[in-house]
Backbone as a ProteinNet text record, in pm:
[ID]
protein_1_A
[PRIMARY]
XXXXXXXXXXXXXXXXXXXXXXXXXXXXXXXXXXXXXXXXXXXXXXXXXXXXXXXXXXXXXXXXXXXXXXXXXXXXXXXXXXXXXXXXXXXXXXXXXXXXXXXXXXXXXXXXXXXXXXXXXXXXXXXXXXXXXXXXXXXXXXXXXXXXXXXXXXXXXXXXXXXXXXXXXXXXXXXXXXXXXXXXXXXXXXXXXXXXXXXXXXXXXXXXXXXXXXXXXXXXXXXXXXXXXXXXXXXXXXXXXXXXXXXXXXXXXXXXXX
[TERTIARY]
84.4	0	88.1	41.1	140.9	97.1	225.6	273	239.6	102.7	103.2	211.5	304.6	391.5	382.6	302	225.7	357.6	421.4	533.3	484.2	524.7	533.9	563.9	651.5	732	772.7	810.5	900.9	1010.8	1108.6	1250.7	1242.2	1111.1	1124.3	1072.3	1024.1	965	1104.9	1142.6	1276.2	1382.7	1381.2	1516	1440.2	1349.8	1305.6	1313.1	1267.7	1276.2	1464.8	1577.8	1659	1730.6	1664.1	1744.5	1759.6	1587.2	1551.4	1674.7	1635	1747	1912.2	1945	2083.7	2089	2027.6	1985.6	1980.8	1907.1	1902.1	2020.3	2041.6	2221.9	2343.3	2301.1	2415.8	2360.9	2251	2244.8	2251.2	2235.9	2274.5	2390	2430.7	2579.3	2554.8	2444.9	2491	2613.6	2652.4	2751.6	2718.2	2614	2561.8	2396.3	2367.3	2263.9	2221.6	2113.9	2035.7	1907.9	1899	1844	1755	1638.2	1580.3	1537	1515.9	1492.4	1463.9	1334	1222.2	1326.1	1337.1	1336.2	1242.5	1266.7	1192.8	1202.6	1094.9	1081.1	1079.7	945.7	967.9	1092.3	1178	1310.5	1378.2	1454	1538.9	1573.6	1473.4	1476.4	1501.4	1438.3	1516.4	1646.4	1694.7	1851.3	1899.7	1916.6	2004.2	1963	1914.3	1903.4	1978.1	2017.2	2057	2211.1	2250	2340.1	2445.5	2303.9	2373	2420.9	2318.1	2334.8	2436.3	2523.3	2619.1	2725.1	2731.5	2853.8	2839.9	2726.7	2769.1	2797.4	2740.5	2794.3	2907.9	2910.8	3059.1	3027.2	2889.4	2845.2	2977.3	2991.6	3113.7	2968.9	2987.3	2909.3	3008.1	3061.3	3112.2	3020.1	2935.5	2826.4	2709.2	2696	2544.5	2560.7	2432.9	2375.5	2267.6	2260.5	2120	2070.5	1934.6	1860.7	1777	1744.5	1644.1	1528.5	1388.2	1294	1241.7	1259.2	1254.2	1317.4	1320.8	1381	1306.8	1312.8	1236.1	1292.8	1157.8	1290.4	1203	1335.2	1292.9	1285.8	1261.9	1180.1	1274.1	1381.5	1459	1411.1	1488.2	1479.4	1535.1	1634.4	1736.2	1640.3	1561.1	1508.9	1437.7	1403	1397.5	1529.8	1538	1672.6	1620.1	1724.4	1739.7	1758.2	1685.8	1730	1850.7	1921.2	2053.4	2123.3	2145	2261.7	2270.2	2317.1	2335.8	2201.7	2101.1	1966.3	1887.8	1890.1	1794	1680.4	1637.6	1550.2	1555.9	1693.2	1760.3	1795.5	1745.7	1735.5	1903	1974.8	2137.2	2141.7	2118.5	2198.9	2102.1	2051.3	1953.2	2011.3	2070.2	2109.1	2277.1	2300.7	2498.1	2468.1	2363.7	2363.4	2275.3	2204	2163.9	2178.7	2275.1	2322.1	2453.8	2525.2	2648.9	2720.7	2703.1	2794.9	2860.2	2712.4	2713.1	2681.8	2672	2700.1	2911.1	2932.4	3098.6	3163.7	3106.8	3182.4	3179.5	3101.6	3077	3165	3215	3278.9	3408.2	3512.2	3638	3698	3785.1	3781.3	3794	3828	3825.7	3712	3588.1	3446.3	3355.4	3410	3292	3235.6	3116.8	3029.3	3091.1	3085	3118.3	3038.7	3076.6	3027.6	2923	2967.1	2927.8	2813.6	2821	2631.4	2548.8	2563.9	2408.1	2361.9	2197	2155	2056.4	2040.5	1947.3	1807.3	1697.1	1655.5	1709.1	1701.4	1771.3	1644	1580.7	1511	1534.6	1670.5	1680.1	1733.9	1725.9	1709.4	1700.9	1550.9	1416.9	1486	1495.4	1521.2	1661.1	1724.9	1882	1872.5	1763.8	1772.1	1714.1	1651.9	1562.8	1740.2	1825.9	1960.2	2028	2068	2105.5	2050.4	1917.6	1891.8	1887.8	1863.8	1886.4	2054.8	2152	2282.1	2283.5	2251.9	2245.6	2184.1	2091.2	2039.5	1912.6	1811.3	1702.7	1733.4	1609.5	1589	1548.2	1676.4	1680.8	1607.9	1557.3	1488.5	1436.8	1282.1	1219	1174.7	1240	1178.6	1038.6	931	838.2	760.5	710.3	678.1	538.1	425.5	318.8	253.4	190.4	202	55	40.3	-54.1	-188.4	-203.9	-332.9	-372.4	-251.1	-307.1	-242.5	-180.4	-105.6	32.8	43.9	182.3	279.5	333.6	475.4	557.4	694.9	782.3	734.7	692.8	613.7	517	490.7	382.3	246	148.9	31.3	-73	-209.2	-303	-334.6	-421.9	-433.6	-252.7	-195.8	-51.5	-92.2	-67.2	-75.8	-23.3	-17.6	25.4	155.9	178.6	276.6	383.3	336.3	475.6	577.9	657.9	813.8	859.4	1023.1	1075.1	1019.4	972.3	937.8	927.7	896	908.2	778.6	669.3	583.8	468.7	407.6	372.2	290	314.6	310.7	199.5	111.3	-73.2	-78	-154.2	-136.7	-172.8	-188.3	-194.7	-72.9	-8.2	165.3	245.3	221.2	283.1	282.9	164.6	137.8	215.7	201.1	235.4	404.5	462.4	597.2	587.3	513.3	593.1	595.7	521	541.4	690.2	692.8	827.2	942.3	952.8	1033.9	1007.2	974.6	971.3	1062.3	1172.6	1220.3	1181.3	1086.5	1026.5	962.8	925.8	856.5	720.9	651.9	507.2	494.1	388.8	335.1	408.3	406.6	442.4	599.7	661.5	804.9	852.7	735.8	746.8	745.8	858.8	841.8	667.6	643.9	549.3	544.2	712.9	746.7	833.7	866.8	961.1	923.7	1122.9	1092.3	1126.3	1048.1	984.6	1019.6	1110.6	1084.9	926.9	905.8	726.1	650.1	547.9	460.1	510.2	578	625.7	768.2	838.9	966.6	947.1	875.4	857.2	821.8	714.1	677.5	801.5	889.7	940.8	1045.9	1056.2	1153	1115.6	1262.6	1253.8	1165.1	1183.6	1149.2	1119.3	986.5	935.9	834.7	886.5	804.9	776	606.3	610.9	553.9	645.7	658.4	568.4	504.3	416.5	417.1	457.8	479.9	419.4	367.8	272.3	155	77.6	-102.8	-109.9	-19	-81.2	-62	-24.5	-13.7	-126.6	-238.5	-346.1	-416.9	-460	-541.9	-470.6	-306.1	-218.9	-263.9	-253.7	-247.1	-391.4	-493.4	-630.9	-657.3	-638	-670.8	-561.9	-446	-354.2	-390.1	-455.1	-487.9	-620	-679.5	-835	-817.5	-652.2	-657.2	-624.3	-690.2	-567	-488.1	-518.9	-362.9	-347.5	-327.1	-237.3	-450.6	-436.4	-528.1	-471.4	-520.1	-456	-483	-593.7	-660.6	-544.4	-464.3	-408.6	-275.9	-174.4	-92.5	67.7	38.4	132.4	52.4	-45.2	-91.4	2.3	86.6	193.7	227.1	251.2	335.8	284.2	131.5	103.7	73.3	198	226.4	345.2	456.6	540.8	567.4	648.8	610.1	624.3	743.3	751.4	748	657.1	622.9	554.8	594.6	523.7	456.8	410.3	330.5	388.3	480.7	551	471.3	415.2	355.5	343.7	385	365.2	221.1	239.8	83.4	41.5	128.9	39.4	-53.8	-4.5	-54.5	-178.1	-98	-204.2	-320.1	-345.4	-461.4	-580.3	-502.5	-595.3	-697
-119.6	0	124.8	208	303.7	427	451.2	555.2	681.4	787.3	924.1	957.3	1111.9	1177.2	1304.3	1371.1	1487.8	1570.2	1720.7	1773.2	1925.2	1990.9	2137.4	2243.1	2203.7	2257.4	2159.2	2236	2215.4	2173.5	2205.8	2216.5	2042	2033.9	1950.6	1829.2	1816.8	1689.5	1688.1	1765	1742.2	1660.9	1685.9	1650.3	1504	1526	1376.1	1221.2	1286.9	1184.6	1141.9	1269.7	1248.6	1214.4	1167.9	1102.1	948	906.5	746.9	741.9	801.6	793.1	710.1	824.8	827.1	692.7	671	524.6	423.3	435	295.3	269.6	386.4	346.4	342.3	396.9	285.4	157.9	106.1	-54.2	-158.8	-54	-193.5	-199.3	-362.6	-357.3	-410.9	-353.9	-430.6	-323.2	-407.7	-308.3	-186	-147.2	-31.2	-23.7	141.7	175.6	265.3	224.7	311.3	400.2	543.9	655.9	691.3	700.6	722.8	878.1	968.5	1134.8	1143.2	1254.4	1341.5	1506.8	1503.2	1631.3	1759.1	1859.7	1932.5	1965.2	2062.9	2139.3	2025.3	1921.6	1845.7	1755.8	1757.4	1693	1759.2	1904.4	1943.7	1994.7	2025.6	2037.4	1886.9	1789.4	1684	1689.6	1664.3	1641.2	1746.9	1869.8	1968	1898.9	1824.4	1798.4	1647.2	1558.1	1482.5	1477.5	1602.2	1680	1720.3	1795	1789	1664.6	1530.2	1417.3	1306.1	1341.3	1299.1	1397.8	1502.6	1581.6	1542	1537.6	1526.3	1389.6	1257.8	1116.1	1070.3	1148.9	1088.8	1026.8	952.7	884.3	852.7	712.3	668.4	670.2	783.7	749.1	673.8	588.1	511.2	406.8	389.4	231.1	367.3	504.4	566.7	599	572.5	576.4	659.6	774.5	849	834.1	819.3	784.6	868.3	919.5	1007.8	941.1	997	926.4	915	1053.5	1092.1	1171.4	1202.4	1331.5	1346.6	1452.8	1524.8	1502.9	1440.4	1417.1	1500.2	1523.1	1596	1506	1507.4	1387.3	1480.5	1398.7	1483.5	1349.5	1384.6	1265.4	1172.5	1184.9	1034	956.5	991.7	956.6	989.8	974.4	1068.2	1069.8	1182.5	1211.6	1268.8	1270.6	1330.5	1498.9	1601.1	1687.6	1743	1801.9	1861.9	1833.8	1765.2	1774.9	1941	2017.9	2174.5	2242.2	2216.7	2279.9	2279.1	2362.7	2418.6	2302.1	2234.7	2119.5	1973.5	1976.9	1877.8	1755.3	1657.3	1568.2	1543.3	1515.9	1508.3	1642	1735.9	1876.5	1836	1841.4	1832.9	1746.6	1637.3	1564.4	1551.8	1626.2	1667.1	1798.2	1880.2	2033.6	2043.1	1914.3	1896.6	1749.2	1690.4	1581.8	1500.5	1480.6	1470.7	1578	1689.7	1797	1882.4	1848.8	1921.1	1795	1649.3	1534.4	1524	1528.6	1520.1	1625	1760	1893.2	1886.6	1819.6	1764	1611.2	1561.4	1416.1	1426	1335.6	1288.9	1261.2	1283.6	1275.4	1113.7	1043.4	869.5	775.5	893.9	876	879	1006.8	1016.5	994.6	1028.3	964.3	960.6	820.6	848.5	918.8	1064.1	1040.1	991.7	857.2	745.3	708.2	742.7	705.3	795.4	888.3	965.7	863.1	806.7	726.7	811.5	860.8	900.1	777.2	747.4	695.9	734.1	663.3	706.3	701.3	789.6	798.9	733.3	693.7	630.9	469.9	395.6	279.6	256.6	347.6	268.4	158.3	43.9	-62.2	-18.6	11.3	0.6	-6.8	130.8	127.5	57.6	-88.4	-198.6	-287.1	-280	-376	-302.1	-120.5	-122.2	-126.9	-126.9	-98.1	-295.7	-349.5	-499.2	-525.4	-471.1	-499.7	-420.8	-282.1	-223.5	-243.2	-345.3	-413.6	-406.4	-280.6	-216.7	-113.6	-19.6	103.7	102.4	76	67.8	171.3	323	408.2	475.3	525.5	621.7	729.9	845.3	978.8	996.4	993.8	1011.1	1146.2	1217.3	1362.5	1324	1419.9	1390.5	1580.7	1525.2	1626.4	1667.7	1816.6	1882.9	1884.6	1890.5	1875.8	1731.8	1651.2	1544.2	1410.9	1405.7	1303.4	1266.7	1260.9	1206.5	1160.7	1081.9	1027.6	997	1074.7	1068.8	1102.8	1047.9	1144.4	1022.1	921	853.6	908.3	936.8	1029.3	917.2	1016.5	923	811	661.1	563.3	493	525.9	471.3	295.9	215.2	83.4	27	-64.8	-40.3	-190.7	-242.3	-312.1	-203.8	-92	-10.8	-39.5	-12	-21.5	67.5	132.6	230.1	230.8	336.6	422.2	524.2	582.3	702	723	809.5	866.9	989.3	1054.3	1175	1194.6	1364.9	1433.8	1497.5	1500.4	1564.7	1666	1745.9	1922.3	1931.4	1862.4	1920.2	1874.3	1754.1	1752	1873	1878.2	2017.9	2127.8	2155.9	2281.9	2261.9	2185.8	2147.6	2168.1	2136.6	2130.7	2294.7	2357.4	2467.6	2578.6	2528	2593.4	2542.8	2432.7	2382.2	2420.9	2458.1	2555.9	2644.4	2718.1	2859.6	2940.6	2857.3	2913.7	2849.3	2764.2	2730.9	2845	2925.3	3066.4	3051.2	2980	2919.2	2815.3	2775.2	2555.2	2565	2671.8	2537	2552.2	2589.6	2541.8	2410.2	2360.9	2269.3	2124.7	2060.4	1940.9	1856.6	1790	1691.7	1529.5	1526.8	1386.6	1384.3	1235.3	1199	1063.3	1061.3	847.4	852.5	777.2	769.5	624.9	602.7	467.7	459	360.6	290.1	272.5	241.5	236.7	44.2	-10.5	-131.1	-120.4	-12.6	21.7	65.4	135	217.1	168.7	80.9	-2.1	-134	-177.3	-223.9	-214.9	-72.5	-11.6	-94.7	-91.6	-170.7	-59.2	62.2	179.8	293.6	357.9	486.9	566.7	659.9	772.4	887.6	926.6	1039.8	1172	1261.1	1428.9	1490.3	1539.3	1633.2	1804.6	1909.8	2034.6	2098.5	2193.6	2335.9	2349.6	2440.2	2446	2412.3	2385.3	2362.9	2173.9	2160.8	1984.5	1942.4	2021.9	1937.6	1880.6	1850.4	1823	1682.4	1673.5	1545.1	1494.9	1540.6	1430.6	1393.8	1489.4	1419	1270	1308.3	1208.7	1078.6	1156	984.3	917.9	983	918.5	914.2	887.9	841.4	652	643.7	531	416.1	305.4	221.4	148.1	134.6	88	181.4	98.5	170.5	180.1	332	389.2	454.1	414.2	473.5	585.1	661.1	757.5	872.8	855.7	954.2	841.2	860.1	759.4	770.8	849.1	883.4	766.9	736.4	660	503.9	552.1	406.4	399.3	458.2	475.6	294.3	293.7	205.2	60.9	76	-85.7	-74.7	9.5	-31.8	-77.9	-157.8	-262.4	-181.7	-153.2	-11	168.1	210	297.8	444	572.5	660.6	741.6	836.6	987.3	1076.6	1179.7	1299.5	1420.3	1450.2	1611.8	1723.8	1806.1	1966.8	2000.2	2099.3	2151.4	2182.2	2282	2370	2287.5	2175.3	2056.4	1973.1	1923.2	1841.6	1945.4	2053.5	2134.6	2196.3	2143.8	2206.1	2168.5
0	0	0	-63.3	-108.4	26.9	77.1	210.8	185.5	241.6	195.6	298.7	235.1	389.1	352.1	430.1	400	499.6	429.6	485.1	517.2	592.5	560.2	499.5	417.4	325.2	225.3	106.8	12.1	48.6	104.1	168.4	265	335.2	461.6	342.6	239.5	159.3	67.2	9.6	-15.4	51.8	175.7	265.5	308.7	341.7	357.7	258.7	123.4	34	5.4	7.8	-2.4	95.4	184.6	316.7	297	220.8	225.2	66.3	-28.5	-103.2	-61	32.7	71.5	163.3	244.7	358.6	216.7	148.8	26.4	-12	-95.9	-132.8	-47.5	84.9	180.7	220.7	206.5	255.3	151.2	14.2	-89.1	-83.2	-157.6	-157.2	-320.6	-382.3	-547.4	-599.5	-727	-806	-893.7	-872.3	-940.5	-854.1	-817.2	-776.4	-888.5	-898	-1044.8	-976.4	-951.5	-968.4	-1030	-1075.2	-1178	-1190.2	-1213.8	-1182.1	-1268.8	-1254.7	-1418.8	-1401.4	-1528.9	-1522.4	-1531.2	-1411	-1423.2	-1332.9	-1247.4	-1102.3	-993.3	-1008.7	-897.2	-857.2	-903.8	-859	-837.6	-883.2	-820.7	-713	-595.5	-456.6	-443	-465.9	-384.6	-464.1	-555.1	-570.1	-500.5	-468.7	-372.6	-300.3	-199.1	-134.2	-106.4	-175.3	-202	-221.7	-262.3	-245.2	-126.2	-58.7	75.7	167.8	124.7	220.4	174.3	40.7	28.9	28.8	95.2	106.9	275.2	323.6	491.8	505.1	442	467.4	413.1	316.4	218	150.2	73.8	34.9	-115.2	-142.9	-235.3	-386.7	-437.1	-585	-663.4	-684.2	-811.8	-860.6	-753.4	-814.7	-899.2	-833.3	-862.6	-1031.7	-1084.6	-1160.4	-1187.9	-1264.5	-1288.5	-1420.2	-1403.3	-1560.7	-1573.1	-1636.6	-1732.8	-1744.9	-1706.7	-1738.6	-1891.4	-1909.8	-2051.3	-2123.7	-2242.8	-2328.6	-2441.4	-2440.5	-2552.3	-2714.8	-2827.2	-2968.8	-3076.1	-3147.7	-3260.4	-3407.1	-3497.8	-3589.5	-3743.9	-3779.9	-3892.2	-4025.7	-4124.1	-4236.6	-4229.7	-4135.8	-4115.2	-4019.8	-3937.1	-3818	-3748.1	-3571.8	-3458.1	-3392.1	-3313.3	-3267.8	-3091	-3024.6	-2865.4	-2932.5	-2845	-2877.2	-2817.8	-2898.5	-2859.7	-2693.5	-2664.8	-2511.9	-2472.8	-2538.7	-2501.5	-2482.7	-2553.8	-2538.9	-2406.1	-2348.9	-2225.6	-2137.6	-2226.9	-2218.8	-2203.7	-2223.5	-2258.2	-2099.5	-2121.2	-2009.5	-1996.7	-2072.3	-2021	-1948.5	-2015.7	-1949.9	-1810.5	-1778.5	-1686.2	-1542.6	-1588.8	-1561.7	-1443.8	-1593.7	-1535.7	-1405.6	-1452	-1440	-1248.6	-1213.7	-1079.2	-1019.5	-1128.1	-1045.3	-1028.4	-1166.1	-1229.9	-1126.7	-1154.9	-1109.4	-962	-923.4	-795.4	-686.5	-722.4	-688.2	-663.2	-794.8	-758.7	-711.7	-700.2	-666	-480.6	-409.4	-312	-250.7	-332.7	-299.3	-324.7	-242.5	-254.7	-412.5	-426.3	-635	-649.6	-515.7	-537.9	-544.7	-467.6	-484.2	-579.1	-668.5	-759.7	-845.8	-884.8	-1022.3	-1139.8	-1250.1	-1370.9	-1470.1	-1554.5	-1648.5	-1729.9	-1773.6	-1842.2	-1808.9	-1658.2	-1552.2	-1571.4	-1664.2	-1690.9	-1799.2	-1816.6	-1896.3	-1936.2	-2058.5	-2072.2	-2192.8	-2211.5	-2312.2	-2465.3	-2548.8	-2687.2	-2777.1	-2847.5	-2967.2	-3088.7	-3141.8	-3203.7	-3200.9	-3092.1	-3017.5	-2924	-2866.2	-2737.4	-2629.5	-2732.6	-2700.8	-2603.6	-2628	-2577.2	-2455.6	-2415.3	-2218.5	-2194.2	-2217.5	-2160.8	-2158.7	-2221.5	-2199.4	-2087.9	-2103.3	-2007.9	-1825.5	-1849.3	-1706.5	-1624.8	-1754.9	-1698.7	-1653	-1746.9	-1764.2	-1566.2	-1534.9	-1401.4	-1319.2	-1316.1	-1229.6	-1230.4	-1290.8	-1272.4	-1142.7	-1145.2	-1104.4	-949.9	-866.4	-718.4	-670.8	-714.1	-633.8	-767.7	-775.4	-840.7	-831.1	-814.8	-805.3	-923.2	-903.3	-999.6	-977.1	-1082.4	-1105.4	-1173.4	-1175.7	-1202.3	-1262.3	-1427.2	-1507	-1405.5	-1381.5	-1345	-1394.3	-1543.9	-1538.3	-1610.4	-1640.8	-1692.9	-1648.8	-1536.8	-1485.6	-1542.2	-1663.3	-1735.5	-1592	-1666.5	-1581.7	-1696.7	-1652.3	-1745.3	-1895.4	-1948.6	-2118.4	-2128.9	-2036.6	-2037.6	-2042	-2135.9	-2098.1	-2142.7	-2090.1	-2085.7	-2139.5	-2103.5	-2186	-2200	-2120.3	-2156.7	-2082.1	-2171.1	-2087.9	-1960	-1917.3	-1747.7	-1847.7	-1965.1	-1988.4	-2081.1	-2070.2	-2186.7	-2109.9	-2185.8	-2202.8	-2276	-2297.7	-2339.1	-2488.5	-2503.7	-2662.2	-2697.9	-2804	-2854.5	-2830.7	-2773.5	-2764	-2872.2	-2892	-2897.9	-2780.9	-2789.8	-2633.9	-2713	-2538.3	-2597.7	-2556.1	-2630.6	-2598.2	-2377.5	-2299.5	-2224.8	-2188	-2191.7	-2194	-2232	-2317.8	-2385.8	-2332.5	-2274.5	-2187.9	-2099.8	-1968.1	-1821.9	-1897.8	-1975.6	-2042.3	-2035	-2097.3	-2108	-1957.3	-1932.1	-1759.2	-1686	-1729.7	-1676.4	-1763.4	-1847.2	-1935.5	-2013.3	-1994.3	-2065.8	-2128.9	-2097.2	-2236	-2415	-2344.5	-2481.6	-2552.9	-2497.8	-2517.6	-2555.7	-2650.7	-2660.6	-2722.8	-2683.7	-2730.7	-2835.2	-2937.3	-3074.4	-3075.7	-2977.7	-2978.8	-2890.8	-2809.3	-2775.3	-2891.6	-2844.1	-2929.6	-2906.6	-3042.6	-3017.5	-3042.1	-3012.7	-2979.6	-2815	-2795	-2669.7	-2660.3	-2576.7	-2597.8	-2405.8	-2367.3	-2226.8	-2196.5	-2048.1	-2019	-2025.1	-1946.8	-1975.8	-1854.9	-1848.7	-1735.1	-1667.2	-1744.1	-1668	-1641.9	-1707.8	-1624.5	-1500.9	-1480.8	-1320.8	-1231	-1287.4	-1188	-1140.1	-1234.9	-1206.6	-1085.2	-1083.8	-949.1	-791.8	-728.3	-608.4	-511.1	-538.2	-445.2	-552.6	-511.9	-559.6	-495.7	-530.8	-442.6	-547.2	-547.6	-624.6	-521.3	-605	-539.9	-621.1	-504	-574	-462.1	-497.5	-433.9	-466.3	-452	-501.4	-497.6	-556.2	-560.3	-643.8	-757.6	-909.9	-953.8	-822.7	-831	-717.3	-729.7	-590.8	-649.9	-831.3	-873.2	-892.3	-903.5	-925.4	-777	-676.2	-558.6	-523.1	-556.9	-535.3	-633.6	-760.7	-833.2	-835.9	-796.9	-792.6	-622.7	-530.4	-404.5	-407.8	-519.8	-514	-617.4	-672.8	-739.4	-667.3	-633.5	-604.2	-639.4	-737.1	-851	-931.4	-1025	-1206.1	-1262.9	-1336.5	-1431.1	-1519.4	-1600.1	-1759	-1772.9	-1733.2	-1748.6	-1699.7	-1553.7	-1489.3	-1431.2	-1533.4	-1563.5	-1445	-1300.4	-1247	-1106.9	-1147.9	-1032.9	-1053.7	-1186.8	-1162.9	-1004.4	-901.6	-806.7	-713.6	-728	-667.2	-689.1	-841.8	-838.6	-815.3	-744.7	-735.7	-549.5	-501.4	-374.5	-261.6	-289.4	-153.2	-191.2	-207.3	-277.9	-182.5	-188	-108.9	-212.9	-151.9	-199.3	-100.5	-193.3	-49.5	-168.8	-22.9	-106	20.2	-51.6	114.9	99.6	184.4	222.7	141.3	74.2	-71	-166.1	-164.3	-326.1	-200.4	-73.2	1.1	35.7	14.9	85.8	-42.6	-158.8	-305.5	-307
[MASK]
++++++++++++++++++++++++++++++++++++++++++++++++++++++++++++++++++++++++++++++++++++++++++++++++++++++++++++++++++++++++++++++++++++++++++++++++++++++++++++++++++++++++++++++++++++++++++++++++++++++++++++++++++++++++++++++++++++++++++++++++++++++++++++++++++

């Protein structure tokens, strides 16, 4: 049964989720701990935060692993493609820029993260991150994010099956929207892409541990309707949280009181 932990703050649901984080990856002893993080607003208070709890433990990142839930693709004649690494939006930059970076700028230089451990999904072979996350063991902890007015998880949107697996998507205009609030430097919808390749609604669930964050007033309509499900609904596709085995709901006042 999936754990509500209703916080006072932003800051205090942050530090909390990145505590169980930091406790997980000191009690495993596999050879790689895999991370999973959305990009966007709801994760980066927990990674600073995550931040801090491996600069005060010392935590050894050489096993950590961060994956991308999704990235945004652009659709050329050769193909679909990841958009640009340098571009603003961009789930690598995203990646290095609140976790890669300020993960190793914090640690011993004998400690820290490789590189090589940002995973992001690939647009032009889906398939690949279903080898590597088996080759890494699967997704020891899930930070999951939930689109505001339409549930999405990761670029999973409505009607997403509860067996997907990594693919290339199209994103539905209220994806798109909730996207451009979360970046604005898109400047308006139609600069938003209307593709993205998304792990799947049976990747996530597959995670040993997940917890989805939900912060603000403009996420109360996400925590009413994902705590009225009790499993997986296609309809509002962030209610994945409650097939996964040990699984919470961290949300502050602002989102728990909408």
């Amino acid at each position: 049964m999936t754990e509500v932990r209703k916080h006072e703050s932003v800051s205090r649901l942050a530090s909390s989720v990145a505590l169980r984080i930091a406790d997980s990856m000191a009690r495993s002893d596999d050879p790689h701990y895999v991370l999973a993080v959305p990009s966007g607003r709801s994760a980066i208070p927990v990674m600073s935060a995550f931040v801090n709890e491996v600069r005060e433990r010392r935590l050894d990142l050489r096993r950590l692993v961060l994956v991308a839930l999704d990235s945004y693709v652009e659709v050329t004649p050769s193909g679909p493609r990841n958009i640009p690494i340098e571009s603003p939006q961009s789930a690598h930059r995203f990646l290095t820029e609140h976790g890669l970076d300020p993960l190793n700028a914090v640690s011993d230089c004998s400690l820290r993260m490789s590189a090589a451990n940002v995973l992001v999904p690939d647009a032009s072979r889906p398939e690949e991150m279903e080898r590597k996350l088996r080759e890494k063991g699967g997704v020891h902890f899930a930070i999951l994010a939930s689109g505001a007015s339409d549930g999405h998880v990761g670029f999973n949107g409505p009607g997403s099956s509860e067996h997907s697996r990594t693919r290339i998507v199209e994103l539905g205009p209220l994806t798109r929207s909730d996207n451009l609030v979360t970046y604005p430097t898109f400047g308006d919808l139609e600069n938003v892409p209307r593709f993205g390749v998304t792990l799947g609604i049976a990747n996530l669930a597959e995670s040993r541990e997940a917890t989805l964050v939900l912060h603000g007033r403009d996420k109360a309509l996400a925590y009413r309707r994902t705590l009225a499900r009790a499993g997986y609904s296609p309809d509002w596709p962030s209610s994945v949280v409650h097939l996964v085995n040990a699984s919470a709901i961290d949300v502050d006042f602002e989102a728990s009181r909408g």
